[in-house]
DSSP file (Angstrom, degrees, kcal/mol; ACC not computed):
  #  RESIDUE AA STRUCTURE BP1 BP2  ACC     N-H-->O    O-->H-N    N-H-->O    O-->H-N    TCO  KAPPA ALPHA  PHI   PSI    X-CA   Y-CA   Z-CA
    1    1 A X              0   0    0      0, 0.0     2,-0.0     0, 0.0     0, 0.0   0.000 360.0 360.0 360.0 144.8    0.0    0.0    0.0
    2    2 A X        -     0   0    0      1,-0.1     2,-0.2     2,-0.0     0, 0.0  -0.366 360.0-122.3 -47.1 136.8    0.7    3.4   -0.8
    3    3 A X    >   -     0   0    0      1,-0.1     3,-0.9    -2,-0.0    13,-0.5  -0.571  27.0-112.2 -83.4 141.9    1.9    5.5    1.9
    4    4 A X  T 3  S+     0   0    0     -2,-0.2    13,-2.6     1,-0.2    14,-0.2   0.813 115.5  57.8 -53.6  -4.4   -0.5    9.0    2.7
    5    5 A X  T 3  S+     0   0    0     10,-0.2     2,-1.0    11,-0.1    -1,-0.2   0.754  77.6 112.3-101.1 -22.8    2.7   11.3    1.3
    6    6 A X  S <  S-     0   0    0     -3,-0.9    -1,-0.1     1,-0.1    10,-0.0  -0.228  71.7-124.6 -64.9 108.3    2.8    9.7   -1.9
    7    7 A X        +     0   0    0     -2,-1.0     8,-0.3     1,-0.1     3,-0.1   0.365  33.6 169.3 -35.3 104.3    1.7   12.1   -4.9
    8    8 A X        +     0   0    0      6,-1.1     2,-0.5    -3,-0.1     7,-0.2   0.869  68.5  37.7-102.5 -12.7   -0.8   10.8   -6.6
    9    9 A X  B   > -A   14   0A   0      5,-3.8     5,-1.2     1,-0.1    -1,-0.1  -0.915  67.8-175.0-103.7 145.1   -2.1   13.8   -9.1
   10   10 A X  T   5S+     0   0    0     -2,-0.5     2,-0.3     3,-0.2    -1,-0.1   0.196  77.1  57.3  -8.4 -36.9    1.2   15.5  -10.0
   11   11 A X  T   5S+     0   0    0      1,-0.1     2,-1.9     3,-0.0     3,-0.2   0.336 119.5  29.6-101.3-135.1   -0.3   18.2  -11.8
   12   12 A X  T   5S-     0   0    0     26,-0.3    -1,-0.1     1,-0.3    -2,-0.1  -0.044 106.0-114.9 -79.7  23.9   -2.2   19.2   -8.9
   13   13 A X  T   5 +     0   0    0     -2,-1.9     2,-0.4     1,-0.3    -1,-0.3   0.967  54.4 159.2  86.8  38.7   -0.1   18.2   -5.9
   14   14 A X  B   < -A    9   0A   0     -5,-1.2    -5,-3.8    -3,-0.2    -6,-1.1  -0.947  21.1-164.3-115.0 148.8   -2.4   15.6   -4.5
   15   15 A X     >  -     0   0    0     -2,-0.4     4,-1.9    -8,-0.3     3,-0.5  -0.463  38.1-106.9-105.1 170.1   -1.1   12.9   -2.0
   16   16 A X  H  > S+     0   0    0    -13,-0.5     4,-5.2     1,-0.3     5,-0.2   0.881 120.3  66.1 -53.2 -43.2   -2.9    9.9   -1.1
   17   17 A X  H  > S+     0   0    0    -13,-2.6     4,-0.7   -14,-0.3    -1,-0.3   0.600  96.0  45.9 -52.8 -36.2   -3.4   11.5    1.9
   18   18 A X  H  > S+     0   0    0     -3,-0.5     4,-1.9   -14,-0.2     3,-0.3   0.935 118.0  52.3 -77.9 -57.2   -5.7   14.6    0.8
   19   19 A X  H  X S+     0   0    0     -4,-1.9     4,-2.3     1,-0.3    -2,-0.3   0.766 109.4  44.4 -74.8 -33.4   -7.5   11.7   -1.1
   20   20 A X  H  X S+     0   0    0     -4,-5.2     4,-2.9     2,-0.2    -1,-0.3   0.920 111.5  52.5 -58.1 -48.6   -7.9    9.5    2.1
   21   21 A X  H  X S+     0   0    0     -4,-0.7     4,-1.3    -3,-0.3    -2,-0.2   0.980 108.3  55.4 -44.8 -75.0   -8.9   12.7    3.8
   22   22 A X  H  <>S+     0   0    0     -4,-1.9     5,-1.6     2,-0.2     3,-0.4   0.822 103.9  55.9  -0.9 -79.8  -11.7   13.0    0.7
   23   23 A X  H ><5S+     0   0    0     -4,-2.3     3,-3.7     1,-0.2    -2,-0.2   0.949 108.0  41.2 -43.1 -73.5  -13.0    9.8    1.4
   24   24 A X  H 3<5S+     0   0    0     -4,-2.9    -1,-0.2     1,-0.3    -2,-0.2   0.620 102.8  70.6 -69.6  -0.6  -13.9   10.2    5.3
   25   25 A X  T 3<5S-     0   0    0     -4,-1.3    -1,-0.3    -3,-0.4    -2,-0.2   0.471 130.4 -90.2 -89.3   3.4  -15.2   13.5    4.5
   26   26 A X  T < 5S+     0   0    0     -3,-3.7     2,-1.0     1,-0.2    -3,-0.2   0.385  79.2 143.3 127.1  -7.8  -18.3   11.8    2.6
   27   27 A X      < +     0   0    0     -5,-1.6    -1,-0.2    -4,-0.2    -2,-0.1  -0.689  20.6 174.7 -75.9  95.1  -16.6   11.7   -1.1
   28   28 A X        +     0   0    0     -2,-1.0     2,-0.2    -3,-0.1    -1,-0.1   0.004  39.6   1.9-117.7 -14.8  -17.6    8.9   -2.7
   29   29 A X  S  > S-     0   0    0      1,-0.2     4,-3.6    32,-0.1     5,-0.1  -0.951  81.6 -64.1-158.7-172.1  -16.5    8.6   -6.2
   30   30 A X  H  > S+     0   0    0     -2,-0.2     4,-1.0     1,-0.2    -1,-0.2   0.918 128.4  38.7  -7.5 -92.8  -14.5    9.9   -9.3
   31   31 A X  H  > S+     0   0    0      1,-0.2     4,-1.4     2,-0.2     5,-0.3   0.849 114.2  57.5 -61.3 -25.3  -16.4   13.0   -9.9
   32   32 A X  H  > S+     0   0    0      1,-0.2     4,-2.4     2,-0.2     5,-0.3   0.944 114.2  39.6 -58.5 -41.7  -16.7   13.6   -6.0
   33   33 A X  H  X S+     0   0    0     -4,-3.6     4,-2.9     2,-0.2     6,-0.3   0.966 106.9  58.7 -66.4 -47.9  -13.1   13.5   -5.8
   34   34 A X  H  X S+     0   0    0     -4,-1.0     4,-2.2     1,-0.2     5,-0.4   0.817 114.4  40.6  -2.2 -87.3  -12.2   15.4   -8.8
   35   35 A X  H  < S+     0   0    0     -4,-1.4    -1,-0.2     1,-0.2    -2,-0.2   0.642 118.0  47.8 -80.2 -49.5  -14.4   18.4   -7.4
   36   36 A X  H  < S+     0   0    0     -4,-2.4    -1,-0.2    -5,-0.3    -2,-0.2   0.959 132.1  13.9 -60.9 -62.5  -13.0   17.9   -3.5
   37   37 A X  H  < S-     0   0    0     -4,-2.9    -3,-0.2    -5,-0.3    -2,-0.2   0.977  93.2-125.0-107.8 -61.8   -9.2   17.7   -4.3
   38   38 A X    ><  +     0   0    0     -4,-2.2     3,-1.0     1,-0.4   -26,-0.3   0.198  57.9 149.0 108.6  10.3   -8.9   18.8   -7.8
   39   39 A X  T 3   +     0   0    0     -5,-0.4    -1,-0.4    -6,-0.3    -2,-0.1  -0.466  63.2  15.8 -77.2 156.9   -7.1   15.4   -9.0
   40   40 A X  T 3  S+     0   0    0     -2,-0.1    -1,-0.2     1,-0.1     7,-0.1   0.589  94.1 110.8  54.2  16.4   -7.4   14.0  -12.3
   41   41 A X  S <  S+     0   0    0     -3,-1.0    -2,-0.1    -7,-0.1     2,-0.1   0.613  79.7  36.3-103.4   1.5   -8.8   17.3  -13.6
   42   42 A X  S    S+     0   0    0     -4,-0.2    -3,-0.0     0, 0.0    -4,-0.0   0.394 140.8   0.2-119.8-111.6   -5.8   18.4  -15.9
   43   43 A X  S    S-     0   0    0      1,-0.1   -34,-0.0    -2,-0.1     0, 0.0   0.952  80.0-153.8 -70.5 -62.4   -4.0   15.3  -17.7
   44   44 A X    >   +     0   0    0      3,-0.0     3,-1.9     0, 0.0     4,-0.5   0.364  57.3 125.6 116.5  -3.6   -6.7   12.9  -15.9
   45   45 A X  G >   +     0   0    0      1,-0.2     3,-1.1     2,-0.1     4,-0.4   0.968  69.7  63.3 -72.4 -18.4   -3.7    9.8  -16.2
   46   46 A X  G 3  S+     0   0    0      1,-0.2    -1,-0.2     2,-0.2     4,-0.1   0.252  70.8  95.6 -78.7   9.1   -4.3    9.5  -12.2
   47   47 A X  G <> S+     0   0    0     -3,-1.9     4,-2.3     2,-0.2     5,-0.4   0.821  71.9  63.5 -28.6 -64.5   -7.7    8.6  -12.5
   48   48 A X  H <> S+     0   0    0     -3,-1.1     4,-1.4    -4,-0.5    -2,-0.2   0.871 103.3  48.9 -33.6 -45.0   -6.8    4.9  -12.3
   49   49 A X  H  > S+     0   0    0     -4,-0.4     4,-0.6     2,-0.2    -1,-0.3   0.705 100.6  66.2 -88.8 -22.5   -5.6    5.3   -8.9
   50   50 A X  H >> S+     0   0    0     -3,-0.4     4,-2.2     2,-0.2     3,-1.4   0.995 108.3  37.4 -26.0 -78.4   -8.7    7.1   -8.0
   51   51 A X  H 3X S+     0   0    0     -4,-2.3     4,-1.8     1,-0.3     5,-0.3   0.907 119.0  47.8 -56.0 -41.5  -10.8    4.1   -8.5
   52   52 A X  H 3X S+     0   0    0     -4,-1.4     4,-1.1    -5,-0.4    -1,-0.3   0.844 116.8  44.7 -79.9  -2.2   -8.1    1.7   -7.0
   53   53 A X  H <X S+     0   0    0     -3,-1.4     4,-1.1    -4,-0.6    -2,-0.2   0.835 117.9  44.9-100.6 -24.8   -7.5    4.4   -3.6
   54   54 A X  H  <>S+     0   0    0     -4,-2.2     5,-2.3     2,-0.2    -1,-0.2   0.732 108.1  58.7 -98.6  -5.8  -11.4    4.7   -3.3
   55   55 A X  H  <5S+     0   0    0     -4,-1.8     3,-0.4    -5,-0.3    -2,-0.2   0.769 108.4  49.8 -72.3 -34.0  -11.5    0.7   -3.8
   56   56 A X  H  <5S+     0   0    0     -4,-1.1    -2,-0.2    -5,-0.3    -1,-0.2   0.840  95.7  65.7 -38.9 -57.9   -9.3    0.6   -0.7
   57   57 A X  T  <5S-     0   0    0     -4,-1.1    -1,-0.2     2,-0.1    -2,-0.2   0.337 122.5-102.2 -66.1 -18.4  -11.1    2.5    1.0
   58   58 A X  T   5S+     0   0    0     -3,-0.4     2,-0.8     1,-0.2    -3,-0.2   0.608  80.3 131.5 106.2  -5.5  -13.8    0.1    1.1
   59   59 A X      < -     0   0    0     -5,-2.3    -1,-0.2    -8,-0.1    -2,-0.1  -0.773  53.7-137.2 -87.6  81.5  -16.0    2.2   -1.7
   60   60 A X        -     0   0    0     -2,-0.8     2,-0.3    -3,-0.1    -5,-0.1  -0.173  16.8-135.5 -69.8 154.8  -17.1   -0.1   -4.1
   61   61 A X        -     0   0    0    -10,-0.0     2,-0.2   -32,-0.0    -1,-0.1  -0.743  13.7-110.6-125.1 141.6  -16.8    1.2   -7.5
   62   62 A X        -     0   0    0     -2,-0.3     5,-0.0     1,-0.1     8,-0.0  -0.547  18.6-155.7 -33.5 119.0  -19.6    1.1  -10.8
   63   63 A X        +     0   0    0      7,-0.2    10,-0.3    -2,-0.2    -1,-0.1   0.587  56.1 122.5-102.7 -15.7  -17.9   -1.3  -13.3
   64   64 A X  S    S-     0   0    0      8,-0.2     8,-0.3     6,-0.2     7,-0.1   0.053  71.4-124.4 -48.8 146.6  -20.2    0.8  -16.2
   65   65 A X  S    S-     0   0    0      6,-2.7     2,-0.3     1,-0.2     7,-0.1   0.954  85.7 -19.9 -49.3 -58.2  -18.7    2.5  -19.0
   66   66 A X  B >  S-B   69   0B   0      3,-0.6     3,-3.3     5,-0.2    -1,-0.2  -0.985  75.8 -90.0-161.5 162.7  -20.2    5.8  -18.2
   67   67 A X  T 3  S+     0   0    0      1,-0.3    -2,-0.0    -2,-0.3    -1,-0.0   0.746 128.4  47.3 -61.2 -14.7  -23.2    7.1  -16.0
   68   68 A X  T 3  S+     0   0    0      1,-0.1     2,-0.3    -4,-0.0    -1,-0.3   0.428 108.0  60.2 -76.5  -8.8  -25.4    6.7  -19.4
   69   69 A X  B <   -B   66   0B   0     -3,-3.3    -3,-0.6     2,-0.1    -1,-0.1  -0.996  66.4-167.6-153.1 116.2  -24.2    3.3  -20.2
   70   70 A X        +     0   0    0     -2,-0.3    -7,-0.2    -6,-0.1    -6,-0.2   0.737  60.0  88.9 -74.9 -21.1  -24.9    0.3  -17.4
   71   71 A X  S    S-     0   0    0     -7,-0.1    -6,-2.7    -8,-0.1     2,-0.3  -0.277  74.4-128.8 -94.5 168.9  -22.7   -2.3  -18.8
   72   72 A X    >>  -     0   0    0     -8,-0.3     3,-1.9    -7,-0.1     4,-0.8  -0.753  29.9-103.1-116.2 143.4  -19.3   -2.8  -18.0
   73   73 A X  H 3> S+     0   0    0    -10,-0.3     4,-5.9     1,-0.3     5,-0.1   0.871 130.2  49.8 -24.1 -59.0  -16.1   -3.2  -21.2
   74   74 A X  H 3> S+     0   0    0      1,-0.2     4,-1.7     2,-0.2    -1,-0.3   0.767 113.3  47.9 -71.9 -27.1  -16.2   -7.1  -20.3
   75   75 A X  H <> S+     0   0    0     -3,-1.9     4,-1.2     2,-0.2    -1,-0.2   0.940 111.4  48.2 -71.7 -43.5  -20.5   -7.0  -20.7
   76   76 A X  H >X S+     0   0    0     -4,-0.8     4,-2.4     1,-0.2     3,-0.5   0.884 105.3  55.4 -69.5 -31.0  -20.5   -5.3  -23.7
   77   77 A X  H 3X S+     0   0    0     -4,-5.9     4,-1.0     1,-0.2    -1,-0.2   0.978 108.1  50.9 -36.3 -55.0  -18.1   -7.5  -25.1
   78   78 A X  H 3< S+     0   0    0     -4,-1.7     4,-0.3     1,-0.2    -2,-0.2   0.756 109.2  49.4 -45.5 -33.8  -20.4  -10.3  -24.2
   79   79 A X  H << S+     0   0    0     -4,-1.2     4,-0.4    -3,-0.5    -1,-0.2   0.657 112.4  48.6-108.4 -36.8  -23.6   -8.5  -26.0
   80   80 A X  H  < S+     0   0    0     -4,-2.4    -1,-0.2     1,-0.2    -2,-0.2   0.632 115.2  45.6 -96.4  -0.9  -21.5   -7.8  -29.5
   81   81 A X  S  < S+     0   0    0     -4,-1.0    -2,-0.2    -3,-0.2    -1,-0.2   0.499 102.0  61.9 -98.2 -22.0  -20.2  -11.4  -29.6
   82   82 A X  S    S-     0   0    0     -4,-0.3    -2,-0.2    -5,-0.2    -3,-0.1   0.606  93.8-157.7 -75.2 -20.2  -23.3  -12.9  -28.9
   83   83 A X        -     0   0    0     -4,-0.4     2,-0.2    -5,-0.1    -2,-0.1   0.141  42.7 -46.8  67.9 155.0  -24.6  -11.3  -32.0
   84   84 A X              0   0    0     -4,-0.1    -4,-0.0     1,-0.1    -5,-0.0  -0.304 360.0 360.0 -68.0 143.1  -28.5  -10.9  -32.1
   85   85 A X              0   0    0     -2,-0.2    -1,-0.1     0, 0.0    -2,-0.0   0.625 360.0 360.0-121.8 360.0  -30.3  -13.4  -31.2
Protein backbone atom coordinates (compact mmCIF):
# COMPACT_ATOMS: atom_id res chain seq x y z
CA UNK A 1 0.00 0.00 0.00
CA UNK A 2 0.66 3.39 -0.84
CA UNK A 3 1.95 5.52 1.91
CA UNK A 4 -0.51 9.01 2.73
CA UNK A 5 2.69 11.27 1.29
CA UNK A 6 2.76 9.69 -1.92
CA UNK A 7 1.69 12.12 -4.90
CA UNK A 8 -0.82 10.76 -6.60
CA UNK A 9 -2.10 13.85 -9.07
CA UNK A 10 1.23 15.47 -9.99
CA UNK A 11 -0.29 18.23 -11.83
CA UNK A 12 -2.21 19.24 -8.94
CA UNK A 13 -0.12 18.24 -5.94
CA UNK A 14 -2.38 15.64 -4.46
CA UNK A 15 -1.11 12.86 -1.97
CA UNK A 16 -2.90 9.86 -1.08
CA UNK A 17 -3.36 11.50 1.91
CA UNK A 18 -5.68 14.56 0.76
CA UNK A 19 -7.52 11.67 -1.09
CA UNK A 20 -7.86 9.51 2.06
CA UNK A 21 -8.90 12.65 3.85
CA UNK A 22 -11.71 13.01 0.70
CA UNK A 23 -12.98 9.78 1.42
CA UNK A 24 -13.92 10.23 5.26
CA UNK A 25 -15.20 13.46 4.54
CA UNK A 26 -18.35 11.84 2.57
CA UNK A 27 -16.61 11.72 -1.10
CA UNK A 28 -17.58 8.92 -2.72
CA UNK A 29 -16.47 8.58 -6.21
CA UNK A 30 -14.51 9.87 -9.26
CA UNK A 31 -16.42 12.96 -9.89
CA UNK A 32 -16.74 13.57 -6.04
CA UNK A 33 -13.09 13.53 -5.78
CA UNK A 34 -12.22 15.37 -8.84
CA UNK A 35 -14.35 18.38 -7.41
CA UNK A 36 -13.00 17.93 -3.48
CA UNK A 37 -9.16 17.66 -4.32
CA UNK A 38 -8.91 18.79 -7.80
CA UNK A 39 -7.05 15.42 -9.01
CA UNK A 40 -7.35 14.00 -12.27
CA UNK A 41 -8.84 17.34 -13.58
CA UNK A 42 -5.82 18.43 -15.85
CA UNK A 43 -4.04 15.32 -17.68
CA UNK A 44 -6.66 12.90 -15.91
CA UNK A 45 -3.74 9.78 -16.22
CA UNK A 46 -4.35 9.48 -12.18
CA UNK A 47 -7.69 8.55 -12.54
CA UNK A 48 -6.81 4.91 -12.31
CA UNK A 49 -5.62 5.34 -8.93
CA UNK A 50 -8.68 7.15 -8.02
CA UNK A 51 -10.79 4.12 -8.49
CA UNK A 52 -8.07 1.71 -7.03
CA UNK A 53 -7.50 4.37 -3.64
CA UNK A 54 -11.38 4.69 -3.31
CA UNK A 55 -11.48 0.74 -3.80
CA UNK A 56 -9.30 0.64 -0.74
CA UNK A 57 -11.09 2.52 1.05
CA UNK A 58 -13.85 0.12 1.13
CA UNK A 59 -16.01 2.18 -1.67
CA UNK A 60 -17.13 -0.12 -4.15
CA UNK A 61 -16.76 1.21 -7.46
CA UNK A 62 -19.58 1.12 -10.82
CA UNK A 63 -17.93 -1.27 -13.32
CA UNK A 64 -20.23 0.82 -16.17
CA UNK A 65 -18.66 2.52 -19.02
CA UNK A 66 -20.20 5.77 -18.16
CA UNK A 67 -23.21 7.08 -16.04
CA UNK A 68 -25.44 6.73 -19.42
CA UNK A 69 -24.20 3.29 -20.22
CA UNK A 70 -24.93 0.35 -17.40
CA UNK A 71 -22.67 -2.33 -18.77
CA UNK A 72 -19.35 -2.77 -18.00
CA UNK A 73 -16.10 -3.17 -21.17
CA UNK A 74 -16.21 -7.09 -20.32
CA UNK A 75 -20.47 -7.01 -20.74
CA UNK A 76 -20.50 -5.31 -23.73
CA UNK A 77 -18.08 -7.46 -25.09
CA UNK A 78 -20.43 -10.25 -24.19
CA UNK A 79 -23.58 -8.53 -25.98
CA UNK A 80 -21.49 -7.83 -29.46
CA UNK A 81 -20.20 -11.38 -29.57
CA UNK A 82 -23.27 -12.86 -28.86
CA UNK A 83 -24.56 -11.33 -32.05
CA UNK A 84 -28.47 -10.94 -32.10
CA UNK A 85 -30.33 -13.45 -31.18
Amino acid sequence: ALPAAAQICSCNNVTKGDLTDAIACGCTDVPALKSCTKAGTSFGSCVPLLKQILEAEGVEQSKALCEHFSHSRAELFEIISAGPS
